[in-house]
N, CA and C atoms as an extended XYZ file, in Angstrom:
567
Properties=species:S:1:pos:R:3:atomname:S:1:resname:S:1:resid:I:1 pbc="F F F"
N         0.843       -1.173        0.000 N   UNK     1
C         0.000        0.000        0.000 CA  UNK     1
C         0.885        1.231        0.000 C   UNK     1
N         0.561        2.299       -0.148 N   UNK     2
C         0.800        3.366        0.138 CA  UNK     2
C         0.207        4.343        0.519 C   UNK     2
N         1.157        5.585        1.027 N   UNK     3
C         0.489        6.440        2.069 CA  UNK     3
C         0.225        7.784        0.799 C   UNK     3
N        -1.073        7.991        0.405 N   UNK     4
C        -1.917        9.008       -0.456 CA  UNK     4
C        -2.199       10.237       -0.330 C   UNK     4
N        -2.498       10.127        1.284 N   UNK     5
C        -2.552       11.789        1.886 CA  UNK     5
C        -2.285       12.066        3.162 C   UNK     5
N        -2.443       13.118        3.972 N   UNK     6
C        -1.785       13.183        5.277 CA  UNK     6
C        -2.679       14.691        5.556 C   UNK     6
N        -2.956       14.115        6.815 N   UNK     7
C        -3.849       15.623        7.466 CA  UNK     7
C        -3.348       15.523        9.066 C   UNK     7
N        -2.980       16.792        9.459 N   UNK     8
C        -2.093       16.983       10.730 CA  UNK     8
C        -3.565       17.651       11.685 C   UNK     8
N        -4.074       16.629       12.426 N   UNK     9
C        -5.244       16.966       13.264 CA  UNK     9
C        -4.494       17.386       14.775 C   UNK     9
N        -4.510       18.878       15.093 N   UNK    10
C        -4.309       19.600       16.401 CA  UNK    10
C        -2.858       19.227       16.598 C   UNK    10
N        -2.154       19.785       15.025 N   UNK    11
C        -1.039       19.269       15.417 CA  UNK    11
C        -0.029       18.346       15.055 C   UNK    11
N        -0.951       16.824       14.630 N   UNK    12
C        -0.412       15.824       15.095 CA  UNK    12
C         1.015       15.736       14.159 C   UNK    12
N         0.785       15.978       13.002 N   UNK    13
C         1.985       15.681       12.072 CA  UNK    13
C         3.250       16.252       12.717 C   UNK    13
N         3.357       17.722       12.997 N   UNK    14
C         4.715       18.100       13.738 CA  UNK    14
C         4.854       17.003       15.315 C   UNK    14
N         4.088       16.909       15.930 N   UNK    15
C         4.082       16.689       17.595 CA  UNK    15
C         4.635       15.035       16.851 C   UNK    15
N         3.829       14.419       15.892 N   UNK    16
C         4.549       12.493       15.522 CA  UNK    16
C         5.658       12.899       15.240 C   UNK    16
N         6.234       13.590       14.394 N   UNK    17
C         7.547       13.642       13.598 CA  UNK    17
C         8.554       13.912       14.727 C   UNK    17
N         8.262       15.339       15.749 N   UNK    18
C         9.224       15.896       16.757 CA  UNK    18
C         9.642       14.615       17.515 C   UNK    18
N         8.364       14.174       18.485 N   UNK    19
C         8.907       12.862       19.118 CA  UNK    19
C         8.897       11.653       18.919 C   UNK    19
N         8.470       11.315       18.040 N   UNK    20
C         8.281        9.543       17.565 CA  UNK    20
C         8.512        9.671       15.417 C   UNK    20
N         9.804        9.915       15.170 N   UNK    21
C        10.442        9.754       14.425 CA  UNK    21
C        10.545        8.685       13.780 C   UNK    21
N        11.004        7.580       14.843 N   UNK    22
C        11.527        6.546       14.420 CA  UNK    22
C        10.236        5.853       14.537 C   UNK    22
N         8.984        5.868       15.434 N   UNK    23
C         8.229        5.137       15.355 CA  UNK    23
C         7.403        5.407       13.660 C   UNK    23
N         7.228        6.756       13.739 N   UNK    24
C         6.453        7.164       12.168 CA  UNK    24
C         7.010        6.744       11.189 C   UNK    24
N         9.121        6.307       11.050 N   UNK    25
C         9.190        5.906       10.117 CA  UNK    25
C         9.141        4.146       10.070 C   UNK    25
N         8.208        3.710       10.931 N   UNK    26
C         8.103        1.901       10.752 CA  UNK    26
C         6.683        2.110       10.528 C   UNK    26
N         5.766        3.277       11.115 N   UNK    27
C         4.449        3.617       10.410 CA  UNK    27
C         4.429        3.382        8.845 C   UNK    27
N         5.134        3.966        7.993 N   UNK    28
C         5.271        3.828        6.843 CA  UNK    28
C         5.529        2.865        6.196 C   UNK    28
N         6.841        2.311        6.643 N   UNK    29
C         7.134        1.024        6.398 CA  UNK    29
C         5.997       -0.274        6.655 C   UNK    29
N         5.394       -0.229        7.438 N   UNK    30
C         4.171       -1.290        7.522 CA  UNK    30
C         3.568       -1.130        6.894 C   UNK    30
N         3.075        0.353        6.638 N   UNK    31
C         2.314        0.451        5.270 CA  UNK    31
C         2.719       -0.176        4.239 C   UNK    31
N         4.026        0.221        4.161 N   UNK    32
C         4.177       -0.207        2.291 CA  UNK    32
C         4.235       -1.480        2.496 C   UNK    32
N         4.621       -2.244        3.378 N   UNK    33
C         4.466       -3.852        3.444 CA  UNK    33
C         2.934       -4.183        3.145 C   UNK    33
N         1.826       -3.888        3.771 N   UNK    34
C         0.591       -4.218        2.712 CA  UNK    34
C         0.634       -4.249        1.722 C   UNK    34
N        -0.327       -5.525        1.236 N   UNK    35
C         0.235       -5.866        0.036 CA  UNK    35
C        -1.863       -6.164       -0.668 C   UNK    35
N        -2.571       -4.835       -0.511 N   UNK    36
C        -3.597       -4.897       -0.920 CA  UNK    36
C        -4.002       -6.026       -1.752 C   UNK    36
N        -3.482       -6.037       -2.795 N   UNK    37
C        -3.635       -7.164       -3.916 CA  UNK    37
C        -4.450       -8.710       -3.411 C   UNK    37
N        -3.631       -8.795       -2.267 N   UNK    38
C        -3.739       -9.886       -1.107 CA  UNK    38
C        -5.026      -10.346       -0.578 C   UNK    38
N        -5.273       -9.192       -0.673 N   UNK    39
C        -6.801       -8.896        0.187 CA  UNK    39
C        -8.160       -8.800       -0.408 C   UNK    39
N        -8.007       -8.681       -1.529 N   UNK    40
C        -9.170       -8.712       -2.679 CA  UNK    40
C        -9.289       -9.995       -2.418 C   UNK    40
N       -10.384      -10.324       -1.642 N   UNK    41
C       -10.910      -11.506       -1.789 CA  UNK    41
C       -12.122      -12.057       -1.028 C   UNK    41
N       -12.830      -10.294       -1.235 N   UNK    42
C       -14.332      -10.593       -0.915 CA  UNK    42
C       -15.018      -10.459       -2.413 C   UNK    42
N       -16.101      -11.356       -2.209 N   UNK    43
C       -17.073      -11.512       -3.769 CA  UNK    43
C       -18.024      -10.352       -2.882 C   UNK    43
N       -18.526       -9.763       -3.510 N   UNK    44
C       -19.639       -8.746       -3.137 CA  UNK    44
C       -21.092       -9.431       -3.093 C   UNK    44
N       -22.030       -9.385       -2.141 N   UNK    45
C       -23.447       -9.374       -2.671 CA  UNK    45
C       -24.279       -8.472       -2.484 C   UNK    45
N       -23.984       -7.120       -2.946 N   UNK    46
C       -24.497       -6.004       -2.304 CA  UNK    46
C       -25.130       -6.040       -3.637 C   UNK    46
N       -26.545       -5.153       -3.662 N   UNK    47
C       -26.925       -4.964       -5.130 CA  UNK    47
C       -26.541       -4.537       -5.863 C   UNK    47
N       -25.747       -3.265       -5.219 N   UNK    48
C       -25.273       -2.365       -6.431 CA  UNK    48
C       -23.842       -2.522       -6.628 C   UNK    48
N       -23.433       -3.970       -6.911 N   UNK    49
C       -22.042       -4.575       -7.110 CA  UNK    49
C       -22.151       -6.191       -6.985 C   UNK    49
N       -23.101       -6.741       -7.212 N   UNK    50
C       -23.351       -7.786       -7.409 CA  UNK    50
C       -21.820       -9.147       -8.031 C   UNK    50
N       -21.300       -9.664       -7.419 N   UNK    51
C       -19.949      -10.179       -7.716 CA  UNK    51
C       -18.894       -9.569       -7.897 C   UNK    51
N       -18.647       -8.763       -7.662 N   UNK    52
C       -17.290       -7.467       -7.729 CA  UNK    52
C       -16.679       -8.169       -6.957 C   UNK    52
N       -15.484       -8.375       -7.088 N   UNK    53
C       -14.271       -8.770       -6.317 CA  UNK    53
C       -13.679       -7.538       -5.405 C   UNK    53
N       -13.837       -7.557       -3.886 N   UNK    54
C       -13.669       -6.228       -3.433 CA  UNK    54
C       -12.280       -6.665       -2.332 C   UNK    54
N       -11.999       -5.321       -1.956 N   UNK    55
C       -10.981       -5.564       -0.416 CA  UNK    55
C       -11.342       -6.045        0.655 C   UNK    55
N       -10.963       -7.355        1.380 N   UNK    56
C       -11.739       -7.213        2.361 CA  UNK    56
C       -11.225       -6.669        3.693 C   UNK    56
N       -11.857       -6.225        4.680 N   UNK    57
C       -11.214       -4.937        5.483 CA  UNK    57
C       -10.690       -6.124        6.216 C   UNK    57
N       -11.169       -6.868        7.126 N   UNK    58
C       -10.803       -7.744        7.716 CA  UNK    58
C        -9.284       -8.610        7.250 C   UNK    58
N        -9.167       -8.852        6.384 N   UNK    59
C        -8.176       -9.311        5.821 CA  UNK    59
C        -6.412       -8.421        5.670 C   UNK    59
N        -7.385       -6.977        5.417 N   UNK    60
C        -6.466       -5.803        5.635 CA  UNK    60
C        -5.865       -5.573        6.962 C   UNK    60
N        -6.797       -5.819        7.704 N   UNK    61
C        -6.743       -5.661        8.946 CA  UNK    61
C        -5.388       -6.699        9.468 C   UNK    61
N        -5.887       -7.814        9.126 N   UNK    62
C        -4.316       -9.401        9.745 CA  UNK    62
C        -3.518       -8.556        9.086 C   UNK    62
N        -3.340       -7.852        7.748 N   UNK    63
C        -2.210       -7.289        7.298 CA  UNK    63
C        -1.221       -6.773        7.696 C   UNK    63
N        -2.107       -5.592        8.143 N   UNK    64
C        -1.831       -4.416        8.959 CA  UNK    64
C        -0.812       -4.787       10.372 C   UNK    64
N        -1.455       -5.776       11.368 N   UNK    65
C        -1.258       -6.748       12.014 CA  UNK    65
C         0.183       -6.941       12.033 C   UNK    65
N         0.140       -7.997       11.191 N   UNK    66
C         1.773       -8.801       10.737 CA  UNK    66
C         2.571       -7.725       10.460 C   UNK    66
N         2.824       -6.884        9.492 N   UNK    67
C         3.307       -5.761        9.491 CA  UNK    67
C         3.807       -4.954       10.928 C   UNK    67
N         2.724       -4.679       11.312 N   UNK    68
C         3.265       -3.590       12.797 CA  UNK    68
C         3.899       -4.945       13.445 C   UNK    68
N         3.315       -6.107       13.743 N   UNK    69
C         4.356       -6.804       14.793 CA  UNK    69
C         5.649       -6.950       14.263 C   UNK    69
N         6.163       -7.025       13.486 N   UNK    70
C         7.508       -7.144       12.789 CA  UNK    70
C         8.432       -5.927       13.342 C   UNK    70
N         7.736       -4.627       13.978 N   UNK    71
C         8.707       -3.349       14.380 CA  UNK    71
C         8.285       -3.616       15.741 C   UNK    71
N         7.709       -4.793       16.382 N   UNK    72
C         7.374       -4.411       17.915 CA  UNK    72
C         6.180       -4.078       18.255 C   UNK    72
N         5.262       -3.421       17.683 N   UNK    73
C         3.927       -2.828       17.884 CA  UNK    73
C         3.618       -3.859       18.396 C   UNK    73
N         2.850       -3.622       19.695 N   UNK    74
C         1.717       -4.841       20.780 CA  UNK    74
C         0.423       -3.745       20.074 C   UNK    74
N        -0.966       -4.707       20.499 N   UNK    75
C        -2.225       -4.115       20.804 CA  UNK    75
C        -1.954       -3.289       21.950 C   UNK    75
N        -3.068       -2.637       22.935 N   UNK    76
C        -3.132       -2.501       23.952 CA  UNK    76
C        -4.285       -2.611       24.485 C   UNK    76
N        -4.704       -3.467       25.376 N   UNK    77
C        -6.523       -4.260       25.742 CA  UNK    77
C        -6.171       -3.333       27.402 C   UNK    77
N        -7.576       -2.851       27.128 N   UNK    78
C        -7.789       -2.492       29.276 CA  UNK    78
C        -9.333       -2.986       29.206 C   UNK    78
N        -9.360       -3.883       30.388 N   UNK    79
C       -10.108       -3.837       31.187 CA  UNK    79
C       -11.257       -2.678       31.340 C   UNK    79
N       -12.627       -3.188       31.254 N   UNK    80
C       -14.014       -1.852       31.309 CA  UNK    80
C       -13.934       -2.675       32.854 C   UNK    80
N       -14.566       -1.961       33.476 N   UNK    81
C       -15.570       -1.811       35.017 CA  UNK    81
C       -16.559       -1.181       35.008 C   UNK    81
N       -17.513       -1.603       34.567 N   UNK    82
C       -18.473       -0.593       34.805 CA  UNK    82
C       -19.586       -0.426       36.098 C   UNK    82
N       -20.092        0.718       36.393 N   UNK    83
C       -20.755        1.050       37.832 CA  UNK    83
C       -22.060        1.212       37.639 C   UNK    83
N       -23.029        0.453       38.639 N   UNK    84
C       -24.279        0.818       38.286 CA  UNK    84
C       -24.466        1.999       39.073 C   UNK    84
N       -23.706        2.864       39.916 N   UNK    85
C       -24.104        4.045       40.516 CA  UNK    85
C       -24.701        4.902       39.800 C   UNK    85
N       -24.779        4.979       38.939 N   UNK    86
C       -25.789        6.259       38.004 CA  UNK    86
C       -27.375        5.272       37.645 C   UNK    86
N       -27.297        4.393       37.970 N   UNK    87
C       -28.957        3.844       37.824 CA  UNK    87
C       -29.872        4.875       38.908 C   UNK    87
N       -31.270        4.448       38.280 N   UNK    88
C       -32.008        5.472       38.689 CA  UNK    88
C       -32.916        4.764       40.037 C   UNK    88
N       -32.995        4.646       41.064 N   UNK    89
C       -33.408        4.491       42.152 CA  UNK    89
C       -34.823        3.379       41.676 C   UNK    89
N       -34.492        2.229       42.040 N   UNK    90
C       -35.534        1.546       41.745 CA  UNK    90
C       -35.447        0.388       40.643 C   UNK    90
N       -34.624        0.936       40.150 N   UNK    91
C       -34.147        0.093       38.811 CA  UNK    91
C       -33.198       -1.368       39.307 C   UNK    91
N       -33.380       -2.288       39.001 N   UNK    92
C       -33.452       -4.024       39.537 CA  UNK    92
C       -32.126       -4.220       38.346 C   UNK    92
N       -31.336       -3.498       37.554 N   UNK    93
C       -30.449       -3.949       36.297 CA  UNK    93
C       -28.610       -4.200       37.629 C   UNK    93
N       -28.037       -4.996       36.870 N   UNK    94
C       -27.272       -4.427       37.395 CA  UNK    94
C       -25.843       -4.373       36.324 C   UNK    94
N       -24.663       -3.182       36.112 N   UNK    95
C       -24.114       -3.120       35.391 CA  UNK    95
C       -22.685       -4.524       35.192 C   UNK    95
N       -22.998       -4.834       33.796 N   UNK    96
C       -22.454       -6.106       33.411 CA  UNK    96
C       -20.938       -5.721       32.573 C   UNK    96
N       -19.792       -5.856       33.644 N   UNK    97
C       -18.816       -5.686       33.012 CA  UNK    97
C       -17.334       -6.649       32.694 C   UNK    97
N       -18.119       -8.015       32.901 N   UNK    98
C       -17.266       -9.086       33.060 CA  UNK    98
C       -17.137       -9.593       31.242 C   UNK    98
N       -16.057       -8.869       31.326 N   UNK    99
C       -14.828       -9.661       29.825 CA  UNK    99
C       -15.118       -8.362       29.231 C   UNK    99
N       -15.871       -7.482       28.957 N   UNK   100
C       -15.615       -5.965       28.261 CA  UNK   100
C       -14.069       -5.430       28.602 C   UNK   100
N       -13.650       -5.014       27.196 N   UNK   101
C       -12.549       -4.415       27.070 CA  UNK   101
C       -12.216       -2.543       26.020 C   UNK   101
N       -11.248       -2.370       26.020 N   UNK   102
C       -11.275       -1.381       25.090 CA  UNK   102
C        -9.633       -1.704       24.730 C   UNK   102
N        -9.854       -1.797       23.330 N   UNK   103
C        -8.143       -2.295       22.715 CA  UNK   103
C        -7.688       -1.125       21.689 C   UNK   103
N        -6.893       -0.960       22.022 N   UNK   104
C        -5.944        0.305       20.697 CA  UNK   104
C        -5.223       -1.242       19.532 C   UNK   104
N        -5.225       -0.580       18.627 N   UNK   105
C        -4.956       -1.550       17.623 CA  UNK   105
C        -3.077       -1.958       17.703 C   UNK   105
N        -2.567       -0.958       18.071 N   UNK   106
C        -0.588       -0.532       18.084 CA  UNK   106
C        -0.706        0.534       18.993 C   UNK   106
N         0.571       -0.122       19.825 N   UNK   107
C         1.124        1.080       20.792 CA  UNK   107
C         2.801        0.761       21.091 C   UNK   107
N         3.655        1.973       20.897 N   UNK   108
C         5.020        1.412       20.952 CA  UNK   108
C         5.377        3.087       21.405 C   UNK   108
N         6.201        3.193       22.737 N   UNK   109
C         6.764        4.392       22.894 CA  UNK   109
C         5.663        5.480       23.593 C   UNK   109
N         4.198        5.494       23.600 N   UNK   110
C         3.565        6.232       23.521 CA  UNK   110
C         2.715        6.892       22.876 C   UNK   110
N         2.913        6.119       21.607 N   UNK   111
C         2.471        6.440       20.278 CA  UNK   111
C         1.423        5.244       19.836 C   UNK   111
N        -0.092        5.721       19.661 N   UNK   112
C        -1.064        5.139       19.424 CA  UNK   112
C        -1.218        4.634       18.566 C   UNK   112
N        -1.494        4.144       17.451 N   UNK   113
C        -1.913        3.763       15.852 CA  UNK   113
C        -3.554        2.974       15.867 C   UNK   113
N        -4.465        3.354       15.025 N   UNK   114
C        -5.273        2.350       15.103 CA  UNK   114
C        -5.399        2.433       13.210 C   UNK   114
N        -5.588        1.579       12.460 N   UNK   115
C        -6.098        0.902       11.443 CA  UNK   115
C        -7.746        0.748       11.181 C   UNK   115
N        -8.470        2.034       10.181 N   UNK   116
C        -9.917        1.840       10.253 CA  UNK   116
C       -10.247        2.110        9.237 C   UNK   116
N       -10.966        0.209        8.976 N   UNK   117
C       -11.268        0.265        7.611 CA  UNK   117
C       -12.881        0.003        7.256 C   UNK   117
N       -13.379        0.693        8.511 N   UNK   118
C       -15.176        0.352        8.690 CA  UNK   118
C       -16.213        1.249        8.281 C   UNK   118
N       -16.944        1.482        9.427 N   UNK   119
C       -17.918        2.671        9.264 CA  UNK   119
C       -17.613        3.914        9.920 C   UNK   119
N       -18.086        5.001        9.332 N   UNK   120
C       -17.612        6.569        9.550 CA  UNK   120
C       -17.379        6.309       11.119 C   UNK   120
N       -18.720        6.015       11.978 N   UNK   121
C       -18.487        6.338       13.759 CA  UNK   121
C       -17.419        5.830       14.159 C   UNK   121
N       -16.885        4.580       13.652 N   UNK   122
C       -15.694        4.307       14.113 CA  UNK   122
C       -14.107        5.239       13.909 C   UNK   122
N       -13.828        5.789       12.785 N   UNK   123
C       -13.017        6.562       12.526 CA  UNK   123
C       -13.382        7.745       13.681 C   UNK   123
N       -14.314        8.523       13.894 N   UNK   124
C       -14.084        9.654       14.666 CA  UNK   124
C       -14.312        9.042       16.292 C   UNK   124
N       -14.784        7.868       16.942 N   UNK   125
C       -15.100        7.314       18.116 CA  UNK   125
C       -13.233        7.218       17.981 C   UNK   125
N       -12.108        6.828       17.057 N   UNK   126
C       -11.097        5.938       17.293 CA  UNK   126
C       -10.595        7.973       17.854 C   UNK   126
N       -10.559        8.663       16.896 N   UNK   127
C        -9.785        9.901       17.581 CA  UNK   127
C       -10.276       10.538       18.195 C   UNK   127
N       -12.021       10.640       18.432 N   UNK   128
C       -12.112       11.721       19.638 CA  UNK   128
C       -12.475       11.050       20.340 C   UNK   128
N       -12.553       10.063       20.868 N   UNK   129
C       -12.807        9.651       22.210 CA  UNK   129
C       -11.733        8.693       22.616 C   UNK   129
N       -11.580        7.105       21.889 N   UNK   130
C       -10.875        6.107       22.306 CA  UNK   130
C        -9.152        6.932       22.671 C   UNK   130
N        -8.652        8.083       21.739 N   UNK   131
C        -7.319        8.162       21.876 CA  UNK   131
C        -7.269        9.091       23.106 C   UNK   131
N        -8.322        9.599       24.178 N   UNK   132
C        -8.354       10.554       24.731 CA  UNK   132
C        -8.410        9.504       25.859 C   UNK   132
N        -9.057        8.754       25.656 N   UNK   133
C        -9.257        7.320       27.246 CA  UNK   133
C        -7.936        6.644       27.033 C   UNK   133
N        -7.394        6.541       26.261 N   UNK   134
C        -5.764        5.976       26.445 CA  UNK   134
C        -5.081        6.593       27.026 C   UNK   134
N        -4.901        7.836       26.538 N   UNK   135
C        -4.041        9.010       27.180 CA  UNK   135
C        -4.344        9.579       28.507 C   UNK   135
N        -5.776        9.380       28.831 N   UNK   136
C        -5.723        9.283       30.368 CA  UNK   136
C        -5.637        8.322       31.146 C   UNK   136
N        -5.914        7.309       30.387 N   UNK   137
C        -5.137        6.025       31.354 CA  UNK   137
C        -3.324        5.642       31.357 C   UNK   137
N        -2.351        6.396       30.403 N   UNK   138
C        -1.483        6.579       30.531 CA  UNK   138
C        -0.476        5.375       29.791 C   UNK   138
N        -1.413        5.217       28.369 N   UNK   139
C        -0.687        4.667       27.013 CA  UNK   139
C        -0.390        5.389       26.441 C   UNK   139
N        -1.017        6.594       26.003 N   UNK   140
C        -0.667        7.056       24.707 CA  UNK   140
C        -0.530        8.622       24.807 C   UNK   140
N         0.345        9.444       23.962 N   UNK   141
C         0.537       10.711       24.343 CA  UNK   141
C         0.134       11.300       22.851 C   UNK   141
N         0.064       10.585       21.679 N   UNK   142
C        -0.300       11.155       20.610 CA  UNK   142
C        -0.654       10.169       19.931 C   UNK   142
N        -1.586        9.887       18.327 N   UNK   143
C        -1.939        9.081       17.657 CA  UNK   143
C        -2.089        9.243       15.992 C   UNK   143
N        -1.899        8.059       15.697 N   UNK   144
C        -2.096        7.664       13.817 CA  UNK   144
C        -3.036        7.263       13.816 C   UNK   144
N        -3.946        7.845       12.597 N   UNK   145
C        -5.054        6.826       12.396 CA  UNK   145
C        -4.759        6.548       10.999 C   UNK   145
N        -4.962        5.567       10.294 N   UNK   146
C        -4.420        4.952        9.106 CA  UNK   146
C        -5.758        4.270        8.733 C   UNK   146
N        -6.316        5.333        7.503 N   UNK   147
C        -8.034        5.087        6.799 CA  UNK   147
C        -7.729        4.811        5.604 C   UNK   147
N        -8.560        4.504        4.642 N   UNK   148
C        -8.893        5.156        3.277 CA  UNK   148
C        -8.856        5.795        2.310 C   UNK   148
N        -8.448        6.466        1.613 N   UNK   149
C        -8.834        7.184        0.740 CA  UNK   149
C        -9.994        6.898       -0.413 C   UNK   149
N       -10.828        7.822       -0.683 N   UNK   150
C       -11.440        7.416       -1.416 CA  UNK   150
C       -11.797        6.618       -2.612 C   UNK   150
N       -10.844        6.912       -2.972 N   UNK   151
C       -10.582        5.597       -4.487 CA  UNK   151
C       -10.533        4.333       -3.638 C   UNK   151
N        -9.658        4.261       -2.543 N   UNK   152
C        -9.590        3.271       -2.066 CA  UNK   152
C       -10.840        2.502       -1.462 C   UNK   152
N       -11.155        2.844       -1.050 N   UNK   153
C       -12.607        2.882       -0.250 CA  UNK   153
C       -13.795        2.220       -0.942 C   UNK   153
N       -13.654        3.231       -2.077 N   UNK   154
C       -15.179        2.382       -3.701 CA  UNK   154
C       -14.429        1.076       -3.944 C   UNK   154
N       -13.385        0.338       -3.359 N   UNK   155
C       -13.038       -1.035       -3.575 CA  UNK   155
C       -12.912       -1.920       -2.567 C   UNK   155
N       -13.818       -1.535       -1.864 N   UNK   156
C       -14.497       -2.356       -0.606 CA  UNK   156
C       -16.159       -1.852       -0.709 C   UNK   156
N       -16.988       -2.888        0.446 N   UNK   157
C       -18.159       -3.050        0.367 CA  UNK   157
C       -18.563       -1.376        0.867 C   UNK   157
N       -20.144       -0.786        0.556 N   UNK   158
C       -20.238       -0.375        0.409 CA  UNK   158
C       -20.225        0.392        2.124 C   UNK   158
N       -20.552        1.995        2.400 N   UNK   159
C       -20.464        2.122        3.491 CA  UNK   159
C       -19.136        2.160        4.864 C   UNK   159
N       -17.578        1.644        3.635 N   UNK   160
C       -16.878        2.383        4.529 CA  UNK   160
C       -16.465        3.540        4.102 C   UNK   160
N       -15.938        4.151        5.266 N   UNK   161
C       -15.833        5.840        5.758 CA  UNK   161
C       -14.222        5.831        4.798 C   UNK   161
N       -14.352        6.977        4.877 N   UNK   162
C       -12.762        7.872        3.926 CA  UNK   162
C       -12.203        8.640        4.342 C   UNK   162
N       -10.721        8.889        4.537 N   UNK   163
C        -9.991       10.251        4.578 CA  UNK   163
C       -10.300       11.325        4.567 C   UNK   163
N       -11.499       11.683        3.290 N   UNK   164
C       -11.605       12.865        2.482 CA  UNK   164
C       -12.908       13.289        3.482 C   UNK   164
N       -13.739       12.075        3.610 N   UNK   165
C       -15.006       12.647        4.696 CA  UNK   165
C       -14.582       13.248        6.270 C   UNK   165
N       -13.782       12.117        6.110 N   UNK   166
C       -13.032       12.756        7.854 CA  UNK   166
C       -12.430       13.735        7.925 C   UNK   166
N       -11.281       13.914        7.485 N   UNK   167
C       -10.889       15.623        7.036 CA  UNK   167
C       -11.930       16.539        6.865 C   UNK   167
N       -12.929       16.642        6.647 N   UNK   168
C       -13.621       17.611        6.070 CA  UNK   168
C       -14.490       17.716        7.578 C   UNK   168
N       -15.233       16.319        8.387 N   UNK   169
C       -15.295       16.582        9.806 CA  UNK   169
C       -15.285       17.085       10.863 C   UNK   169
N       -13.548       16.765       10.894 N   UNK   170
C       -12.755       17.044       11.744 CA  UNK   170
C       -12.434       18.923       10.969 C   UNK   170
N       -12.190       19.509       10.367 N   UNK   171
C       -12.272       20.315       10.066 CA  UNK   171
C       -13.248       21.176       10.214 C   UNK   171
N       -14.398       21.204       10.354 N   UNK   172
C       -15.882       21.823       10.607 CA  UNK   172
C       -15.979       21.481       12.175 C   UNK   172
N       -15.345       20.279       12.753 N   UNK   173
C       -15.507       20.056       14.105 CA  UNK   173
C       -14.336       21.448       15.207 C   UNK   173
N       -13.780       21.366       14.603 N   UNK   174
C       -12.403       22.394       15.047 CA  UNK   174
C       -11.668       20.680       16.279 C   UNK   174
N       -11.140       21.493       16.793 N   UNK   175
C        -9.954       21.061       18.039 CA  UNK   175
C       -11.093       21.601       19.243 C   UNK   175
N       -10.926       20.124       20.178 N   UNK   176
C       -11.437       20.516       21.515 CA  UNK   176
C        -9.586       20.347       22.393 C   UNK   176
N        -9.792       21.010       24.045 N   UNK   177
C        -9.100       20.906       24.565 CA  UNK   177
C        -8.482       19.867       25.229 C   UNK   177
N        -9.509       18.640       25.018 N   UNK   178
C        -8.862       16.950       25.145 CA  UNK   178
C        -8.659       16.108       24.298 C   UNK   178
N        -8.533       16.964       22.926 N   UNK   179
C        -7.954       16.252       21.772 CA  UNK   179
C        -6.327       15.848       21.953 C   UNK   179
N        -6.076       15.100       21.502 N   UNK   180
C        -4.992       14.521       21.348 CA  UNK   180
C        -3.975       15.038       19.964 C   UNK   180
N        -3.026       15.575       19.437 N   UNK   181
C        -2.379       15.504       18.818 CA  UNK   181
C        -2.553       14.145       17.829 C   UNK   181
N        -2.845       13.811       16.831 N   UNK   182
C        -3.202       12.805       15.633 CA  UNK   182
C        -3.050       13.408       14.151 C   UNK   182
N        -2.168       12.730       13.737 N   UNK   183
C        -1.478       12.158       12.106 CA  UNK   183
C        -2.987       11.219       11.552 C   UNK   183
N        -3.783       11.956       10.635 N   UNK   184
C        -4.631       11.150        9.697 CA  UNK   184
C        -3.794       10.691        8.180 C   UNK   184
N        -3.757        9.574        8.259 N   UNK   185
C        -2.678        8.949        7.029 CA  UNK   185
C        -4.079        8.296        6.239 C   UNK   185
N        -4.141        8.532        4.799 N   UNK   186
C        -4.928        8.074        3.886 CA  UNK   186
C        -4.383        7.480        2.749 C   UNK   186
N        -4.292        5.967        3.221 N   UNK   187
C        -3.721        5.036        2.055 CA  UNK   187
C        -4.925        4.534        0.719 C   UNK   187
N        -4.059        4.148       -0.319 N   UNK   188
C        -4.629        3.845       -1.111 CA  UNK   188
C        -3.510        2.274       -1.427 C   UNK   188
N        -4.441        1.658       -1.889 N   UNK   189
C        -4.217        0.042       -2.230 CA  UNK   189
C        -2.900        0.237       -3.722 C   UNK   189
């Protein structure tokens, strides 16, 4: 694969490059180790692509995977707890938090990465919220998110999210003050 476009969200492009150098340049390198081609190997049954040979994200995904473990990249899984103290007086539920987790896809140094090749909520849930609960639990100090680009994108099933939508987002969204510093990287196959 390769890396198509690059959008520096609150930052992120100077703040990755200043301190995680060496991590951004095995970012790349995993990239280009995808080997899209690989991965074409969903048949479509959507109507409006009826047998199209498409990408499949999942497949991209082990890619992605093998790649980052080769420089070291772990996942990172925490533990949910959740509290029924906010139930409402009367209420018989009680909050179920046995085996819930929340996982970052790569973490090496401090430096987040997640890989999203799904639906739009997931791309903006991965940078405005998930990279902000890392960083206060005391994984991550800045993050990559590694999407789509659009060309890329019309060669998977229908309904995943793009670079070009997120940029445009995150742009109309501005910067809040618990944003995180994040590198949006938009590969194409």
């Amino acid at each position: 694969m390769r890396v198509a476009a690059e959008y520096s969200f609150n930052n992120g492009a100077t703040a990755v490059a200043k301190r995680w150098q060496d991590e951004l340049d095995e970012v790349y390198e995993a990239i280009a180790a995808v080997d899209a081609r690989k991965c074409r190997t969903k048949i479509s049954r959507e109507k409006t692509m009826p047998g199209k040979q498409l990408n499949d994200p999942k497949a991209l995904n082990r890619e992605f995977k093998r790649a980052f473990q080769k420089f070291g990249w772990e996942s990172c899984k925490v533990a949910c707890s959740y509290s029924d103290q906010y139930y409402r007086p009367g209420f018989k539920g009680r909050a179920r938090s046995r085996g819930a987790f929340r996982e970052m896809d790569f973490v090496k140094n401090e430096l987040g990465v997640e890989v999203q090749f799904g639906k739009y909520a997931f791309m903006v849930y991965n940078v405005c919220a998930k990279m902000t609960v890392f960083h206060n639990l005391g994984h991550i100090d800045a993050g990559v998110e590694i999407v789509a680009v659009k060309d890329f994108a019309d060669q998977m099933s229908t309904g995943v999210s793009y670079f070009e939508q997120f940029v445009w987002d995150l742009e109309k969204r501005g910067v809040s003050n618990i944003d995180l510093p994040v590198l949006i990287i938009g590969v194409d196959g």
